[in-house]
C-alpha positions in Angstrom: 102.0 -93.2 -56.1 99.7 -91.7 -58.4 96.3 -94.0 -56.8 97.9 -92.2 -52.9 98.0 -88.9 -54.9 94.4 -89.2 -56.0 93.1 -90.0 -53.0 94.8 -87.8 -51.1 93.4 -84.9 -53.6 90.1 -86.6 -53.2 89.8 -86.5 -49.7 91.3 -82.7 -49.8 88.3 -81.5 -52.0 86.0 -83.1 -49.9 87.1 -80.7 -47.3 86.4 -78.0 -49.1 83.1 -77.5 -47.7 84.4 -77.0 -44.1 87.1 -74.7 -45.2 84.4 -72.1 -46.5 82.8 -72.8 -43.0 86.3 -71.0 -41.7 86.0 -68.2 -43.9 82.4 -67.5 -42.8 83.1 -67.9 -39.1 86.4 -65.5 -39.4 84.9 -63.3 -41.5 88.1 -62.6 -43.5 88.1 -61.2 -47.3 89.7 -64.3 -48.3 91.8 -67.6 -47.5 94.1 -68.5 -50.7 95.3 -72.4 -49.6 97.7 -75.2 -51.8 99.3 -78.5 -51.1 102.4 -79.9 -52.2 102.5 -83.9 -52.2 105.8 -85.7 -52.7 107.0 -83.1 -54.2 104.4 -81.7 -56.7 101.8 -79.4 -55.9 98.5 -81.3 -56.3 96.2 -78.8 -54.7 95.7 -74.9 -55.4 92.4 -72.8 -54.6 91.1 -69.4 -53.0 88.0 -68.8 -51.2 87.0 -64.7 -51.4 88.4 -61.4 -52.0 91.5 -60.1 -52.2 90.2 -56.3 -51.6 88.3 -54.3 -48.7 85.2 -53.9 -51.7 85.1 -58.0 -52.3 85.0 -56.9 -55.7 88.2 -58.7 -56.5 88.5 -62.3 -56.5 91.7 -63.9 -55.2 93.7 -66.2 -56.9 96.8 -68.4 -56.3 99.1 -65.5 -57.4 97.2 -63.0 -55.0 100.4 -61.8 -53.1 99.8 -61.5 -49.5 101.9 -60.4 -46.7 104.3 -63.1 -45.2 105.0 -61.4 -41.8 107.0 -63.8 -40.0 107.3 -66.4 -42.1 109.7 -63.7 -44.1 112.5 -65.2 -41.5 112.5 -68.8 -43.3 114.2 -66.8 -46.3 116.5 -64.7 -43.9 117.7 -67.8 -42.3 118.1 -69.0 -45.9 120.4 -66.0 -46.6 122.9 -66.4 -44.0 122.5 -70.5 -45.1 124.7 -69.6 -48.6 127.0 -67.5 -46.8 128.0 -69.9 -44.4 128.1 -72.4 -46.9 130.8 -70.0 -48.9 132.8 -70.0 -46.0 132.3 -66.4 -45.1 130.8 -66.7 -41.4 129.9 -69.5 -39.3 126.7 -70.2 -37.3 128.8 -69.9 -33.5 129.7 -66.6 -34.8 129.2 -63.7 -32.4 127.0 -61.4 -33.3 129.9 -58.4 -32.0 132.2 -60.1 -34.5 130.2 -58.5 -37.4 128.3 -55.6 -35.6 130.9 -54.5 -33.0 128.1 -52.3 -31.8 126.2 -54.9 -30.7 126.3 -54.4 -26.9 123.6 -54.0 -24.8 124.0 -52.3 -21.2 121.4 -54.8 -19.6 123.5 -57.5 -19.6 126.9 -57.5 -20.8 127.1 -61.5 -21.8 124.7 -61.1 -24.5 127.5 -58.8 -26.6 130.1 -61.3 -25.5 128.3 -64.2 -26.2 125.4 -63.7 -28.6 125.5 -65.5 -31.8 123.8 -66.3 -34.7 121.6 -68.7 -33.8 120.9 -67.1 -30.8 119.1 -64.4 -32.5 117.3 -66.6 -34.7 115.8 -69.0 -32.0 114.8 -65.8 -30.0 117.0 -66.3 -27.2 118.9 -63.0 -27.0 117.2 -62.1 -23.9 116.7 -59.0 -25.1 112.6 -57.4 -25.0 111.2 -56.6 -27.9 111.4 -53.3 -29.4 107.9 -53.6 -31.3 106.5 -50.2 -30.3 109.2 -48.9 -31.2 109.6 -49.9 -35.0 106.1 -50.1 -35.8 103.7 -47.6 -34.9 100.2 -46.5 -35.3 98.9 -47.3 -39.1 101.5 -49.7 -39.7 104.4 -46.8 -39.5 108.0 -47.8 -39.7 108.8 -45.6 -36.5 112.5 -46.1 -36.6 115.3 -46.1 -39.0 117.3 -48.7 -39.9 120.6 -47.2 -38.4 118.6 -47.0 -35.1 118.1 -50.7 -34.5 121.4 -51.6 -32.8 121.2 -48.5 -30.3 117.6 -49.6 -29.6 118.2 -53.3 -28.9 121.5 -51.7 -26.8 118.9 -50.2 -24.7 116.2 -53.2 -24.4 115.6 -54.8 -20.8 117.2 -58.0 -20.4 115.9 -59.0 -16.7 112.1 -60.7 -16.8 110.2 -60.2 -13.8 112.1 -61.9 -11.0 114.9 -59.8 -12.1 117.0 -62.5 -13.6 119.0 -62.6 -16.8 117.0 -64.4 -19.5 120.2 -64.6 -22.4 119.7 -68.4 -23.2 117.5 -68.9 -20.4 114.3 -68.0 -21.7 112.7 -67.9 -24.9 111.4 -64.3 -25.7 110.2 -63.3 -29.4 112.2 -60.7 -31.0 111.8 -59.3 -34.9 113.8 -56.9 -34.2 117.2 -59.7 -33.1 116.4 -61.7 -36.2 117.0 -58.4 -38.1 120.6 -57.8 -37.3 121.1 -61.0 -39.9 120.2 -58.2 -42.5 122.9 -55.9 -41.4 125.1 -59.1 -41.2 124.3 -60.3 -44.8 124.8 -56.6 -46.3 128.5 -56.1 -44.4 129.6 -59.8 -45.8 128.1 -59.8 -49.6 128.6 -56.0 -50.2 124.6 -56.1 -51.6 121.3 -55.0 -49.9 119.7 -57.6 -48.2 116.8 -57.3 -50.4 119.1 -57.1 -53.5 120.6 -60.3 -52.1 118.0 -62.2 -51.4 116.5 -61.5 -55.0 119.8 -62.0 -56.9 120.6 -65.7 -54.7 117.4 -67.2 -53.7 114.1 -65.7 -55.3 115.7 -65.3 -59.3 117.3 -68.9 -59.4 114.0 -70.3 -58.3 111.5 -68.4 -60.5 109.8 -66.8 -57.6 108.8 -63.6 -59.2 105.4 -63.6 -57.0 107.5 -62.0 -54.2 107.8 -58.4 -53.5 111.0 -57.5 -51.4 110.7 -53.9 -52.6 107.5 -51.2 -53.5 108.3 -51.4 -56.9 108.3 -54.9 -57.1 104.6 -54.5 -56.9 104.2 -51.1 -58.8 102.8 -52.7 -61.9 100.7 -55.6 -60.6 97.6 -55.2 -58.9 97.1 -58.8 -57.5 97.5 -57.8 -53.9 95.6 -59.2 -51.0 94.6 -56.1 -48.6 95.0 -56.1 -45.3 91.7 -55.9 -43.8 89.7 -55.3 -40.0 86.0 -55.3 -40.5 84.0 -52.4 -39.2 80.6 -52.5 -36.7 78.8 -52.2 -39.6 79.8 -55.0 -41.1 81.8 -53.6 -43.9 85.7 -54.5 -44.4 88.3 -51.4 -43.9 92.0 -51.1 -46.4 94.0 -51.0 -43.3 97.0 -48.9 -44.8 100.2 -50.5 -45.8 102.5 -48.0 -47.9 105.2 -49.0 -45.7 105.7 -52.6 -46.5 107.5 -54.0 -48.3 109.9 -52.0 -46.1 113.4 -52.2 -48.9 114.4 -48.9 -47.3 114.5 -51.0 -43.3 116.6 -54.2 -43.9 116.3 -55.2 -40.7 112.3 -54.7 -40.6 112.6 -56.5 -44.3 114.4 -59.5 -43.1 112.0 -60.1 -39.4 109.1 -59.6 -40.9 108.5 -57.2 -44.3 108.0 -59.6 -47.5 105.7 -60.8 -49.2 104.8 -63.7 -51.8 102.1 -65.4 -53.1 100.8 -69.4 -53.3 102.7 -70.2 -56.1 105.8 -68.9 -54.7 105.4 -70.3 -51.5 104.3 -73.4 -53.1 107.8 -73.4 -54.9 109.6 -72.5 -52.3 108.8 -75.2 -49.7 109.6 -78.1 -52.7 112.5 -75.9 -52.8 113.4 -76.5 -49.3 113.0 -80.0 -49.0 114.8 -80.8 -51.8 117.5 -78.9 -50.7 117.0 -80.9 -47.1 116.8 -84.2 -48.6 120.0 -83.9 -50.8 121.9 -83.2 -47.8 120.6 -85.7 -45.7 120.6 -88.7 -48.7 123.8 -89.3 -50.6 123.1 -90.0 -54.0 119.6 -87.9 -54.1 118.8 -86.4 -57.1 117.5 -83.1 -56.7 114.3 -82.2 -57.8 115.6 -78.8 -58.6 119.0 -79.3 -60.3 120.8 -75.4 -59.7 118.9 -75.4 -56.3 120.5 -72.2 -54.5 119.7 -72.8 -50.9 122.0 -74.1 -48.4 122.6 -75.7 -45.2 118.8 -76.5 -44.4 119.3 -79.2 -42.7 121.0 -76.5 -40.2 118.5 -74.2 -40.3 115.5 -76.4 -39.9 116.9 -78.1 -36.7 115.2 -77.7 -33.3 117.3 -75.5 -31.5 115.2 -74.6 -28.4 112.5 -76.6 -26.8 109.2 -75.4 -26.5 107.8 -77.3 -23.5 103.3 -78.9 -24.1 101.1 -77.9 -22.5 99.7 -81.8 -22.2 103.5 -83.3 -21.6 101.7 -86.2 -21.1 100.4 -86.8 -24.5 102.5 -84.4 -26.3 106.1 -84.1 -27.6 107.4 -81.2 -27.3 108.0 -78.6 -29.9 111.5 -76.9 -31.0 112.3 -73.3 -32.5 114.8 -73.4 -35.2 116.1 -70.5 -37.4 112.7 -69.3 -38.7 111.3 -72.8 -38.5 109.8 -74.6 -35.6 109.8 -78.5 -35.2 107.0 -80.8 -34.0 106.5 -84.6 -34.4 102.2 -84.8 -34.5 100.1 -85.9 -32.8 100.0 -82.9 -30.9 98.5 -80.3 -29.0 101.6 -77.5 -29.9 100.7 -77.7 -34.2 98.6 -74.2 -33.7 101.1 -72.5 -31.0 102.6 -70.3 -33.6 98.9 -69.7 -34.8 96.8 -66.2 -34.1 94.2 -68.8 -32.3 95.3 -67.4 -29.1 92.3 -66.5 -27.2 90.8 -70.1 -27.3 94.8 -71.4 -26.7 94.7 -69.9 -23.2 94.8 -71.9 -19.7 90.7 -70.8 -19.5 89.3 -72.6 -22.4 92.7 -74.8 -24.1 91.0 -75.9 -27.0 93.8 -76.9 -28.3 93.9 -79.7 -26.1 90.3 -80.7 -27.0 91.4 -80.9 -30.9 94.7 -82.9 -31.3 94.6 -84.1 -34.7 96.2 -87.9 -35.4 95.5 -89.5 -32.0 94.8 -92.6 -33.8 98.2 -92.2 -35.7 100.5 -91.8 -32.5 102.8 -95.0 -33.2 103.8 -93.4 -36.8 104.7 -89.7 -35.5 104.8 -87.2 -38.4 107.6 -84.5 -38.3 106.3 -81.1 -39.7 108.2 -77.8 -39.9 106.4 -74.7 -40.3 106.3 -71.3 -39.4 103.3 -68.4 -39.4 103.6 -65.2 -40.0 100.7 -62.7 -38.8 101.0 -58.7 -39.5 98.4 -56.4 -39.9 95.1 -57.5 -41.0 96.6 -60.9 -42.2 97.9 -64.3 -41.4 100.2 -66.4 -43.4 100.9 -70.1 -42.4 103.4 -73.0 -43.8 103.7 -76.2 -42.8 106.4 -78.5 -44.5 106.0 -82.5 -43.8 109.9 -83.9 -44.9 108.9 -87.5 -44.6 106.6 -87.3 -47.4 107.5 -84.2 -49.1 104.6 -82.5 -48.4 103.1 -79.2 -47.6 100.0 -77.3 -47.2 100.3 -73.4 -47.7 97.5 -70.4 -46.4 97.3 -67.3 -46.2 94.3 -64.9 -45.4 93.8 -61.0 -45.5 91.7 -60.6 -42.2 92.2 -62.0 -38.7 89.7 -59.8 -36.5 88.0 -63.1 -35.4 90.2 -65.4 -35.8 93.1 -67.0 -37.8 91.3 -68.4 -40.7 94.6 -69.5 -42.0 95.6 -71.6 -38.9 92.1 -73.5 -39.2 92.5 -74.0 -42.5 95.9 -75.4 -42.4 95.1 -77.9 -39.8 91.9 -79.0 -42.0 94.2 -79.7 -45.6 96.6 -81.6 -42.7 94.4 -84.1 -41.7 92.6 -84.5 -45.1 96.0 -84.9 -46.5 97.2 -87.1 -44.6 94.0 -88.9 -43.3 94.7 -88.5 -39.9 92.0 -90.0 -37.4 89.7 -89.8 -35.4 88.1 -86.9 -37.5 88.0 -84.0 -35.1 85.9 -81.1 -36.7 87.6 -77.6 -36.3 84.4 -75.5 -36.4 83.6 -75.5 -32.7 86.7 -74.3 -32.4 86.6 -71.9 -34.7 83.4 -70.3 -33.4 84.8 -70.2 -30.0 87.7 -68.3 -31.2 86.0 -65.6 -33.2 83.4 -65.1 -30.4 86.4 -64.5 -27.9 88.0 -62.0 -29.8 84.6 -60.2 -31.4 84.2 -59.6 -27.2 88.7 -59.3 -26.7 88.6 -55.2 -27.5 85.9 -54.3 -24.9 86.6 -56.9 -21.9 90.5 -56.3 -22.1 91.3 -53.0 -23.7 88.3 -50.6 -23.5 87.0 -51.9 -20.1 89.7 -51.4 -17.8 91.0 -48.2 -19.8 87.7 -46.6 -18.3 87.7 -48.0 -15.0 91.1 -46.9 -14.3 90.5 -43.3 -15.7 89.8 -40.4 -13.6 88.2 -38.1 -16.1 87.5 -35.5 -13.2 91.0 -35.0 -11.7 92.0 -31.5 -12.2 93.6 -31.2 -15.6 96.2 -28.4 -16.5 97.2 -26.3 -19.1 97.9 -28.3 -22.0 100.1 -26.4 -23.6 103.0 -27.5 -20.9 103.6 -30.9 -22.1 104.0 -29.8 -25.5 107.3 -30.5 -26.6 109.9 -33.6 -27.8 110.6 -36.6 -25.3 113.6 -39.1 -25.9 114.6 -41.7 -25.2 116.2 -45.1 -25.8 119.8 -44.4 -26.0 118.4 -41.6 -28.0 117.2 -42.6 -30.6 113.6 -42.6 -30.2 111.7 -39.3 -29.6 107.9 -38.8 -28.5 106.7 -35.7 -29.7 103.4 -33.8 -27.8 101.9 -31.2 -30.4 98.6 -29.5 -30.6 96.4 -30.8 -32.9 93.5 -29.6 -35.2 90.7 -29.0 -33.2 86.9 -27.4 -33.5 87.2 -26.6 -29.8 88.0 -24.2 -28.0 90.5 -25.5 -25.7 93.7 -26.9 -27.2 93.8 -30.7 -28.1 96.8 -32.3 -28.1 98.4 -35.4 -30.0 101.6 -37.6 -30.3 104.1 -38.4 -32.6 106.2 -41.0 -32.7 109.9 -40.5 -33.8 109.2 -38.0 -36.3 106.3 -40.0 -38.2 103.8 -37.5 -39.2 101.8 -40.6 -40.4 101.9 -42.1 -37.1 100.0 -39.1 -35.3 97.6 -39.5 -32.6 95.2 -37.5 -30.7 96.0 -37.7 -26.9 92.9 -37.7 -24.2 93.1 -36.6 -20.8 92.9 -39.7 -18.6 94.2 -38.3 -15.0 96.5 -35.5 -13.7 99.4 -35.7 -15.8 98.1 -38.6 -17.8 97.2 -38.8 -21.2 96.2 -41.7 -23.7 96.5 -42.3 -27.3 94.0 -44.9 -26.9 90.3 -44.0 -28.2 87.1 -45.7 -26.6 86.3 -46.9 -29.8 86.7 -50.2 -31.5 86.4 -49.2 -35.0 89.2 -46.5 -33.9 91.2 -49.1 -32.8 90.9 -51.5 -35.2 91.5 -48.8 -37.7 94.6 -47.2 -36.4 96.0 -50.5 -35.5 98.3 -50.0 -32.5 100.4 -53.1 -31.5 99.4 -53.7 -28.1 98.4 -55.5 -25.7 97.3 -53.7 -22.6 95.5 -50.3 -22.2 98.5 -49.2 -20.1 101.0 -49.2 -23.3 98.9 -46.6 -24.6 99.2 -43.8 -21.9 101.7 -41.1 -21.4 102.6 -40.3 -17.7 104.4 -36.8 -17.7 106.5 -35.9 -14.5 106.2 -31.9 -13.9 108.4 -30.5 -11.0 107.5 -28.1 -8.2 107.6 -25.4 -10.4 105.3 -26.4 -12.8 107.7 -27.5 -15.6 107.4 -31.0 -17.7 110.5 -32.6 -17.3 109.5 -35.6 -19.1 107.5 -38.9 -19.4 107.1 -42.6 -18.0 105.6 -45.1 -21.0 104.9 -48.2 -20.5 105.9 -48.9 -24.1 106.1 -53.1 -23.0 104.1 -54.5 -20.6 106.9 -56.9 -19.1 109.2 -54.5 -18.8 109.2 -51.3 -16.4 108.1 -48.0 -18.0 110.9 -46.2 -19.7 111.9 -42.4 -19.1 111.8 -40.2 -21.8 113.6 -37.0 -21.2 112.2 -33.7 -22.2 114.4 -32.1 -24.8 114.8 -28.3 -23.9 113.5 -26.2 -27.3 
């Protein structure tokens, strides 16, 4: 064991060299990377800065943001509870939150469970615009979710029903397990999840609260680079969110290498000793539960090369793939270069040689603001390889980086290099901003249409079964001429300026990439970004179309009468 050990670590330094290629080609502050083998960690090291300055050196207890991969610890949550008897995984999600009903299609409150939420199979769109706004703003309360999600589209395109027919992301599904979790323990979900899971395993690198981090300075800031080179604090005062349970349990915590580290031995021990009678466990008063339930596929991801390829499978905050193949990144921020136009993820399957011994790993990625976090878990062997960076404008460094410590680790061949790729990436998304945001914003605006008073859309616009409100103010201007801005829901922090695009049309969209960058809106067409006020014969606003989600038709928002 200890001659596969150090030649596994062997063969993982020697890798080191292409890994700083990564964080040179993405350009990120820094990529902080470990690997667990057969249970220990063998492997911990950090590449850059943890701040905007690069004055700060991070280090394996630089806490970064966990986005996504928050939901491994969510799933975790409901794991005890069903363990202590006090729900079951078939359990409607209307038998704990008889709210839970959304008008779209009436099956999904009828039928709806658990794990339907956590494979993302609700049907329901995605309410991301709606809970996140501009800077990072938490643009909804917490007792707003279920009315929101009551109000979400449920058809796709062709105007069927996609509950359990279709596999649609959803944060905002996943964080009705908080609510859940609060109703059946009595506790906060981040009081839970501290108190069960994150206490009994020493994990006091991660923050489910502000003041978890009040006294340590060890954080990893979110970053987007500027055009002149320099690196920009993207502002996150809002997370960890502790005050949105449901935002907390989707998407909000954060950790850092040592904890993660910790964690995934953590989970495969826990696996193991469920799956092999008379296991010892590695860690005796191990709290988690039921992971061999919660890291079960659950819904099929189809390859793209169902040739060569198996195919993946969502789980509860996990997803399931046997390598080789081409679906290991599909979770990744590698997007661009993933796309039917260039697929290089079909060009850079790692293992071919190593087909007739498939390898089952379960990971997840988590990307937010200005940062990517990836684990990958390998139950065979009792492995992992953990990474996280603070910067994704040109790719996900920590995706690259991942798949680099996976095929040193496990000496996968042929040796494919990953820099070609890499490069291709960050040169499709330094060009992504101006070929599909800014371009078509200008060709579709008609600056010269006559414009009218300003001061008539000014007012509040809701919508959403109410519970989300648009507000049109006038802003601070040098000019002469009123400027106007939006609000959204009451966030002062979320306020943009608004500029005229056509009659009746304005956009919170600026032609300006460091703007954009800066602000950080979450979308992913120009048209999400305008307002399209109605006015009536005589003269009067009587609300606005937004195309808050670009597969789903616009939604009215009414104009409230002042």
């Amino acid at each position: 064991m200890d001659k596969e050990k150090d030649a596994a670590l062997q063969r993982l330094t020697s890798c080191l060299v292409q890994v700083q290629q990564i964080h040179s080609t993405c350009q990120t502050p820094s990529i902080t990377f470990g690997v667990v083998h057969h249970g220990r960690a063998i492997m911990k090291h950090s590449i850059g800065h943890r701040d905007s300055g690069l004055t700060l050196s991070a280090n394996e207890d630089t806490i970064y943001m966990l986005g996504s991969c928050t939901k491994m610890f969510t799933s975790a949550a409901v794991g005890i509870l069903v363990d202590e008897g006090k729900l079951s995984w078939s359990d409607r999600i209307q038998q704990h939150l008889p709210e839970f009903d959304p008008l779209g299609d009436p099956k999904i409150g009828q039928e709806a469970d658990i794990i339907d939420c956590f494979r993302h199979t609700t049907g329901l769109a995605s309410p991301t615009m709606l809970t996140v706004g501009p800077r990072g703003t938490i643009a909804s309360d917490p007792e707003d979710l279920i009315p929101i999600l009551n109000a979400m589209p449920t058809r796709n395109a062709n105007c069927e029903q996609r509950f359990n027919r279709e596999w649609l992301y959803n944060n905002a599904a996943v964080g009705l397990m908080a609510l859940i979790v609060e109703r059946l323990s009595g506790q906060r979900f981040a009081e839970f999840v501290r108190e069960r899971i994150l206490e009994p395993l020493g994990m006091t690198g991660t923050t489910m609260t502000r003041a978890d981090t009040e006294n340590d300075d060890n954080i990893a800031a979110p970053c987007t680079k500027l055009s002149n080179g320099q690196f920009y604090h993207l502002p996150h005062s809002s997370w960890p969110c502790d005050d949105h349970s449901p935002l907390l349990a989707g998407m909000g915590m954060r950790s850092s290498l040592n904890d993660m580290l910790t964690w995934c031995i953590a989970v495969m021990d826990a696996e193991r000793s469920e799956i092999e009678p008379g296991y010892v466990r590695i860690i005796p008063n191990n709290p988690l539960k039921q992971m061999t339930r919660v890291r079960r596929g659950y819904w099929t991801r189809p390859a793209d090369d169902p040739d060569f390829s198996k195919p993946a499978a969502y789980g509860m905050g996990w997803f399931r793939i046997d390598l080789p193949s081409s679906q290991l990144s599909s979770f990744s921020a590698n997007a661009l270069s993933q796309g039917r136009e260039h697929q290089y993820h079909l060009q850079n399957i790692l293992g071919n040689e190593n087909a007739p011994s498939p390898l089952t790993a379960v990971g997840h990625t988590g990307g937010m603001r200005g940062s990517v976090f990836s684990v990958y878990t390998f139950p065979e062997t009792q492995s992992a390889v953990v990474t996280a960076t603070n910067g994704r404008d040109f790719g996900d460094a920590s995706d690259f980086t991942a798949q680099i410590l996976i095929q040193a680790l496990f000496d996968l061949k042929p040796v494919v290099d990953l820099l070609p790729w890499a490069k291709k990436e960050a040169e499709l998304a330094a060009g992504f901003y101006r070929e599909h945001i800014e371009a078509p914003w200008e060709r579709n605006r008609w600056p010269n249409d006559p414009e009218r008073d300003r001061l008539i859309y000014v007012g509040d616009y809701r919508g959403f079964n109410d519970r989300f409100t648009l507000t049109i103010a006038v802003a601070n201007s040098p000019s002469t001429a009123p400027s106007l801005s939006v609000v959204f829901n009451h966030r002062s922090a979320s306020e943009c300026p608004l500029i005229f695009y056509q009659t009746d049309v304005y956009s919170f969209l600026q032609p300006d990439e460091d703007y954009a960058r800066t602000q950080a809106i979450i979308a992913k067409d120009y048209k999400q970004m305008l307002l399209r006020f109605k006015v009536d014969e005589a003269g009067k606003v009587t609300g606005l179309w937004w195309q808050w989600d670009i597969e789903a038709e616009a939604a009215w928002l009414k104009r409230v009468p002042t």
